[in-house]
N, C-alpha and C positions, 0 to 999 in steps of 0.2 A: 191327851196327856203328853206326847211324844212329840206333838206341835206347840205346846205349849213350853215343854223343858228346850226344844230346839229356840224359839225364840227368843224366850230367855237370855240364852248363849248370843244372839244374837245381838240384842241389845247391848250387852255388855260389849262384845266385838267393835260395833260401830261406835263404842264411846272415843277412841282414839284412831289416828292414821296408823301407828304401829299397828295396833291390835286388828283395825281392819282389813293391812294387808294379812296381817299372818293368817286370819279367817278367811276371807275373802282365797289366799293360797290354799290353806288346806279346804276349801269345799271343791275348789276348783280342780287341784290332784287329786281328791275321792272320785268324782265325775271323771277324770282322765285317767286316772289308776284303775276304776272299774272296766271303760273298755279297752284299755291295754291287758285286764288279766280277761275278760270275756269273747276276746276274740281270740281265735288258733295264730299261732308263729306262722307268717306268711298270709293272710288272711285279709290281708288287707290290698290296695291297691300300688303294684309295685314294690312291694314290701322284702319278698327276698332281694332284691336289685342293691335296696338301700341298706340294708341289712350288713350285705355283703361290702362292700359301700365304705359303710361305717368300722365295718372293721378294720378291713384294709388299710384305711388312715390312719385307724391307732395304732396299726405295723408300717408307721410311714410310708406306705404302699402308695402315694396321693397321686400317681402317675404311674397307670399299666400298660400292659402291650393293647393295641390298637387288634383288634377281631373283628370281623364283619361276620355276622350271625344271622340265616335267613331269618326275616318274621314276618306277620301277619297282624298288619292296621288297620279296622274297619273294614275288612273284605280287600284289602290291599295289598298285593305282596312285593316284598325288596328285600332288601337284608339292612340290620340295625348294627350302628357302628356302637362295640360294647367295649369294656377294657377288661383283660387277665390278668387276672393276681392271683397270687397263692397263699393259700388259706387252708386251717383245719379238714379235715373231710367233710366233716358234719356241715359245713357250708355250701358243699358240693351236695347233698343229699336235702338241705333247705330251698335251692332253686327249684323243688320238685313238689314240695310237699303240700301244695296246693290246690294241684292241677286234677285228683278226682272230685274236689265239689267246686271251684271255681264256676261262675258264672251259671251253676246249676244248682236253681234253690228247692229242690226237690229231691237234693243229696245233706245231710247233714255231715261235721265235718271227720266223723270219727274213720270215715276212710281215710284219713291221710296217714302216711307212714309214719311210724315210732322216728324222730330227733334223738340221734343216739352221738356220742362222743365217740368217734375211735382214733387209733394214734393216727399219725402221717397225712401229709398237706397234699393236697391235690390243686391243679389249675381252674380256676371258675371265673366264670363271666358275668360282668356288672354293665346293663345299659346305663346310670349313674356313676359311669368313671369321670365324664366330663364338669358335674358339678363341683363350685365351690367345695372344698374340704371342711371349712370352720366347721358349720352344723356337725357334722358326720365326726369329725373331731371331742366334737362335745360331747355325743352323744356312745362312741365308739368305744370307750376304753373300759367300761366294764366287762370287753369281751376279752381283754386283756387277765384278768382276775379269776375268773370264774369260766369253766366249760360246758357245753351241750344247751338245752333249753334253758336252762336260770340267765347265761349271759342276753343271750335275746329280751326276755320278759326286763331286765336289770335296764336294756339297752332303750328298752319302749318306757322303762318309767323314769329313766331320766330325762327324753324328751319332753313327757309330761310336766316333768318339773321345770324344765324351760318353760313351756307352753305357760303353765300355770301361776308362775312368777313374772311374764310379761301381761298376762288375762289379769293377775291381782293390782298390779298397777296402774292398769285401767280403770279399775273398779274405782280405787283410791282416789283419781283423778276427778272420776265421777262424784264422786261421797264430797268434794272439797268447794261444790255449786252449793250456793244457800237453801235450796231447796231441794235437795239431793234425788230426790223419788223419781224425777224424773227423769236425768239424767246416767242415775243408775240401771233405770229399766234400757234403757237406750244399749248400753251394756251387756247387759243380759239378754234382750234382743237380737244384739247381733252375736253372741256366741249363743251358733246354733246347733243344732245335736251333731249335723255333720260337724262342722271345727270341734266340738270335744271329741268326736270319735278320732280326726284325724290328729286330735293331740296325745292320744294315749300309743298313737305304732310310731315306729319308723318310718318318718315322709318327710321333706323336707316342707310340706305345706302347710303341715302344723306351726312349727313358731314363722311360718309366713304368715296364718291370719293372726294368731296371736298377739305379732310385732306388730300388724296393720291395726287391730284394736287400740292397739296403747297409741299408736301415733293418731288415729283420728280421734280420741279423746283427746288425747293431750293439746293436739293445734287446736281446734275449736274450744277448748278449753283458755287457753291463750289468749284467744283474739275474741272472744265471744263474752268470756267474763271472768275482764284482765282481773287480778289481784297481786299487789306488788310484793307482797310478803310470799306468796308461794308460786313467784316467778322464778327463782332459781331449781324450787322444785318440776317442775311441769314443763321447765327447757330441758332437766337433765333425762326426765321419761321420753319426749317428744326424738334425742337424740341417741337415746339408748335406742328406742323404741327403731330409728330410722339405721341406724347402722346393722342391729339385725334383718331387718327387713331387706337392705341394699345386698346384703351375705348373703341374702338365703339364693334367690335368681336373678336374673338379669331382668325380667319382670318389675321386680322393687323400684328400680329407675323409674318407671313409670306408674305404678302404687305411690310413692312418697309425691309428687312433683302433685299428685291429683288430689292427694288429702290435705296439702298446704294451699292449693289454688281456695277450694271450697272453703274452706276454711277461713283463707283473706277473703272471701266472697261473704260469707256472715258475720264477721269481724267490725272494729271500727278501725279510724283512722290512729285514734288518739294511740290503742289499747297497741296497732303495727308500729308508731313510733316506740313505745316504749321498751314494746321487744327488741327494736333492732338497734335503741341505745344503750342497751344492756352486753358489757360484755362476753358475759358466759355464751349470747346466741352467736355467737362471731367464733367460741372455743366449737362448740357443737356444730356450727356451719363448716367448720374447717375441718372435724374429724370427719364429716358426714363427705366429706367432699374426697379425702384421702380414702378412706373407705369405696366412696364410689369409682375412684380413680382404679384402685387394685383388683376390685369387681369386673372393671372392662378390659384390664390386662390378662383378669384369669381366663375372661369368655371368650375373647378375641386368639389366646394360643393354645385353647380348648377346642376349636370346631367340632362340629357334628358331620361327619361324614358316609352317615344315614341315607341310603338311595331307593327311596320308594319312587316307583312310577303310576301317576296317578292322572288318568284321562279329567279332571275335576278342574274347570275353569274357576278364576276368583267369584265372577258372580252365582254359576252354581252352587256353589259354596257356602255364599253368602244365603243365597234363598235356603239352602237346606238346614243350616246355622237357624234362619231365623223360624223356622219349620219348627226345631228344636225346641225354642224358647222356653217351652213349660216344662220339658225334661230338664233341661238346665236348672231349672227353679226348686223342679225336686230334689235336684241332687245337694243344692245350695243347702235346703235343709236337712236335709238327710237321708242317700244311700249308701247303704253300707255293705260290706264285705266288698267283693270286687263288681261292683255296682250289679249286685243280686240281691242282695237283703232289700225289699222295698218297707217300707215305715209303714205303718197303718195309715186309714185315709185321714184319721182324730190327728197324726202327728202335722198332715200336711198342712189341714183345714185352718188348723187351731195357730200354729206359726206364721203361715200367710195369712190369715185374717186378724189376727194383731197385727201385724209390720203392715197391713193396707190402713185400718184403722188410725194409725199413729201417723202415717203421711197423710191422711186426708185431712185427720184432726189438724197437722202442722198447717197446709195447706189455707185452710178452715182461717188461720189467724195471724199467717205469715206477713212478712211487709214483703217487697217487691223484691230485695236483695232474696230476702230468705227463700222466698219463693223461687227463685232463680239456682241457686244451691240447690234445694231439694228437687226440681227437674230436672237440673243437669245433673244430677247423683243416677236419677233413674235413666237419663238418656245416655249417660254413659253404659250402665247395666245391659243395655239392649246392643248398644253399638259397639261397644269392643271384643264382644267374641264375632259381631260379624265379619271385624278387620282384621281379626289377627287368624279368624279360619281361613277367610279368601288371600291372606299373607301365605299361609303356610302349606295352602292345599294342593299344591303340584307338587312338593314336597313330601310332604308326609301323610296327605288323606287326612277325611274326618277324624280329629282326633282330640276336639276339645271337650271338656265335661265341667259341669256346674262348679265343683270347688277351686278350678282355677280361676273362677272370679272373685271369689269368697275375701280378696284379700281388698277389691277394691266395694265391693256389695256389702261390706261390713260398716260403710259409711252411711249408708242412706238410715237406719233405724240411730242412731247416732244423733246423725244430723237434724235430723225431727223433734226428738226427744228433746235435745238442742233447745230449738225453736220454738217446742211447747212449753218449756220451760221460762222461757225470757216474753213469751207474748201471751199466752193464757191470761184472758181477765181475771180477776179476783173476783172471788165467790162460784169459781167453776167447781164443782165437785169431781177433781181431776184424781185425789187419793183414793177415792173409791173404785174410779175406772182402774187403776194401775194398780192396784188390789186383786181385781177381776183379771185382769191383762196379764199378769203373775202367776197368778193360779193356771190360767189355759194355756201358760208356756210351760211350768211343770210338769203338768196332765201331759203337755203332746210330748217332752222330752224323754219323761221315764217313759211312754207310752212307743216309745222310737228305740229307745234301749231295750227296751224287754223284747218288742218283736225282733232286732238284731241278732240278740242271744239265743231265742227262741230258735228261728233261721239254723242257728251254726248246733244246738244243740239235739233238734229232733228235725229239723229240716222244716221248712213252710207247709206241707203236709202233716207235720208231725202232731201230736197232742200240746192241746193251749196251755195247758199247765207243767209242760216243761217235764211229764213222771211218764216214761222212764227216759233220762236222759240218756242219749246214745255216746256224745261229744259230752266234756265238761271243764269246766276252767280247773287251772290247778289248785284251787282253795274252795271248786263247788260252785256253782253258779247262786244258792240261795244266800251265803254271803255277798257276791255283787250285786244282787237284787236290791238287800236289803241295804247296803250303804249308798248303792247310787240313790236310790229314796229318802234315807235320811239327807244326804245330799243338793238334790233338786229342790227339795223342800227350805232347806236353810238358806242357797242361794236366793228364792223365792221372795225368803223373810227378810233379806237385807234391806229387799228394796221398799217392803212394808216399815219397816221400823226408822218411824219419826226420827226426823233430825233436832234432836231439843239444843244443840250450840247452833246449828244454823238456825233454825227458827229466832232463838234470842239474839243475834245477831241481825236478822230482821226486821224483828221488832224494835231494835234499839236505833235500825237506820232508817224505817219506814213503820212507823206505830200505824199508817192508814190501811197496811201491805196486806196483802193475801195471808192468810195463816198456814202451815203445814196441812190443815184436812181440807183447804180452798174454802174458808169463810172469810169474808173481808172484812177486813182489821176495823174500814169504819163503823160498820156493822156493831161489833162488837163496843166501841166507844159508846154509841148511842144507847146501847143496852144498858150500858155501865150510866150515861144518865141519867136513863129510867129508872136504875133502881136508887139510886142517890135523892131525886124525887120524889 
């Protein structure tokens, strides 16, 4: 009944681009509003740092005093160049409130101390002093309004509301392919539990994947299947999409330049001239370009003055990096809390054996460009954390983890989806498979959320059913249960539910074409003259 009334809604939703972003946004904030209110303040990875971060910006703070602060990287010790600012107290008592269940899943989180308001500012330290401001700006100024734990939760759900207003744009872009199913799963694919968990805190790497979603949609969307009437559209996503991306790190430089290369790599000729006869990509090439300019002015009189000393050669590094591989892969989809929550093994299974499935199947029917895309998607996957650890390993130690790729790894299910969409023969029974492929992305998502909350609420020892909760969100944990489920499930649906204007579009431009459930259109002609005779 409840899958039924969800679809429903559904249907209607996808009848319009309006109406599907506004859907497509609100399932996408339920999903990110649920682990913003399921996980503890501070809970996350880095999260007092940014926190503190973000306030600070909205008290124009955007430059503190420079502090050198011993720490401890991977077994590594040096001291971490942090900045001071002054802030509330209760911000001074948030750098703390972590550190009895931190990286011990065997601790649930209700040791952490009472987040209380009291008067007068104290000095505190942010490793996040160095970053761009804009994000932390955006996301900061709730703290301005409101005192104690409401401004935090306030501060994590406007993030969300970034995250999930650049994730809805994606989706749109996706819905605007004639055959949408495909290219929506692609979507939904790559927002994987970890990006919505990291959409719902404080991180600057949430609207990092977010922005990287909308921009590998949007290019490939572009050059893969131009349409001139929603060219102005899918330049201004592609440029939005790329100006956040270039804000959030110094990273983005090199995310944007890799999702336009692939991109021109599946593309046509014809589809690259008309882009770059078109005005508006010359307005967007020139913001994106001021944008990147001021990006390298802030990181260039920003330095890291960070002194780890670290016996670790580039190619140790490298081999230990590539050692890693598979942890990286789980983090990609999802660990949570400060990389202690582990996902059940249904989340791992079920995620990676769809995302293998959709490259093989791409692979399966790719032409020789596409084929070339889709390998160089995964040979980058493998190769750039081995370069950028053996870059940075005398420096600062082991210190890389799966979602710092997540911005550029958000391309490969994308790019397939892509792929099986424009080359899949007619009469494949592809809707059925992407039905099934739906459903085991649900199953493993909510099945990653619940063990998360589970984790923080009775600890990974604790009782499966969550009674009696030690930890609990501030609204209860059986309300976020219940909406991230309705939730997952509606997302689900979007990509189930037929495109009846695309399909009649083409049908109207190819009556021989594959139909929405993959029967071929001649197929059905011939029917039609049997029964005529």
């Amino acid at each position: 009944m409840m899958i039924t009334a969800v679809k429903s809604i559904a249907e209607r939703l996808a009848s319009s681009p309006r109406r599907l972003w506004a859907g497509a946004f609100a399932i996408l904030f339920a999903l990110s509003a649920s682990w913003a209110l399921a996980t503890p303040i501070g809970g996350a990875p880095d999260e007092p740092a940014h926190l503190i971060r973000a306030a600070a910006v909205a008290r124009g703070q955007v430059n503190g005093t420079e502090v050198m602060v011993p720490h401890e990287v991977g077994g590594i010790k040096g001291h971490w160049a942090e900045s001071g600012v002054e802030l509330p107290r209760i911000y001074e008592d948030l750098a703390e409130t972590h550190l009895c269940y931190a990286f011990k899943p065997w601790q649930s989180a209700d040791c952490a101390p009472a987040l209380k308001h009291s008067p007068g500012t104290a000095e505190v330290t942010t490793s996040a002093g160095r970053y761009h401001p804009a994000y932390y700006f955006a996301v900061g100024w709730p703290s301005l309004l409101l005192p104690g734990k409401t401004a935090f939760y306030l501060m994590r759900l406007m993030s969300a509301a970034i995250c999930s207003a650049l994730a809805a744009s994606a989706v749109v872009t996706a819905a605007e392919w004639r055959r949408r199913s495909f290219t929506l799963f692609g979507v939904v694919a790559a927002t994987t539990p970890m990006s919505l968990f990291m959409f719902g805190v404080v991180n600057p790497n949430g609207p990092e994947i977010a922005a990287s979603i909308l921009v590998w949609s949007a290019a490939v969307a572009l050059l893969m299947n131009p349409d001139p009437e929603l060219l102005n559209r899918r330049l201004a996503r592609l440029g939005i999409g790329a100006v956040v991306l270039i804000s959030i790190r110094p990273l983005g430089l090199i995310w944007l330049p890799g999702a336009v290369f692939f991109a021109l790599l599946l593309g046509s000729r014809d589809a690259l001239r008309a882009v770059l006869r078109h005005r508006t990509t010359w307005v967007w090439g020139g913001v994106a370009l001021v944008t990147a300019g001021l990006a390298l002015l802030w990181s260039s009189t920003h330095p890291d003055h960070s002194v780890f000393n670290s016996n670790l050669t580039p190619l140790a590094a490298a081999r230990k990096t590539f050692d890693n591989g598979l942890t990286y892969i789980k983090q990609m989809i999802g660990y949570f809390g400060w990389l202690d929550a582990e996902p059940p093994a249904a989340t791992l299974l079920l995620w990676s054996g769809v995302v293998v499935a959709l490259v093989l199947l791409a692979l399966c029917y790719a032409r020789r460009r596409d084929a070339l895309a889709v390998l160089g998607v995964l040979a980058g996957i493998v190769v750039i954390p081995l370069v950028a650890q053996a870059m940075q390993a005398r420096e600062l130690g082991m210190i890389w983890q799966g979602r710092y790729l997540l911005p550029f790894a958000v391309g490969l299910p994308i790019v397939c989806a892509a792929v099986c969409h424009e080359r899949l023969p007619g009469g494949f029974a592809w809707r059925r498979l992407l039905m099934l492929c739906s459903g085991a992305l649900a199953v493993a998502d909510f099945a990653g959320f619940f063990w998360a909350l589970r984790r923080m609420t009775v600890s990974n020892g604790g009782s499966f059913f969550i009674s009696p909760a030690h930890w609990s969100p501030p609204v209860g944990w059986q309300p976020c249960v219940l909406v991230y489920a309705v939730a997952v499930v509606a997302l689900g649906l979007l990509v189930a539910v037929p495109d009846r204007q695309g399909a009649d579009r083409q049908q109207d431009a190819s009556p021989a074409g594959p139909s929405e459930d993959g029967d071929d259109g001649g197929s059905a002609q011939l029917a039609a003259v049997r029964v005529q005779a």
